[in-house]
N, C-alpha and C positions, 0 to 999 in steps of 0.2 A: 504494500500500500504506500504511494508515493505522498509527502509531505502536502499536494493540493485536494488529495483528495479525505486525508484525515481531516483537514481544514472544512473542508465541505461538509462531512459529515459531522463533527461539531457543531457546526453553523446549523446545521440542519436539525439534529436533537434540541439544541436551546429555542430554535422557532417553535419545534413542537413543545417543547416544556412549555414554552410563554404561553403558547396558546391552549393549553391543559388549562394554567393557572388563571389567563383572565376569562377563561369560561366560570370556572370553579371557586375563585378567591375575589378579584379586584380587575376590573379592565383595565386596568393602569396599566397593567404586565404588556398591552399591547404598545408601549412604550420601548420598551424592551425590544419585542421582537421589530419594531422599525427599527432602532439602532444597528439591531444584525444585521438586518438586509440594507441599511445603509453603507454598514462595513463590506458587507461583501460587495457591491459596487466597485 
């Protein structure tokens, strides 16, 4: 597994956490999950 694509895959488990959590807890977490996808840009 090459360093872009464990990157990917992190990025991609933390969107899904986020959006677990602001289903589940506080919509705020969708804060969060823009950040990542602003990162991976």
């Amino acid at each position: 597994m090459t360093i872009d694509r464990l990157v990917l895959a992190f990025a991609g488990s933390f969107i899904l956490i986020s959006l677990i959590l602001s289903h589940f807890h506080s919509p705020y977490w969708l804060w969060f999950t823009a950040f990542v996808g602003a990162n991976l840009l």
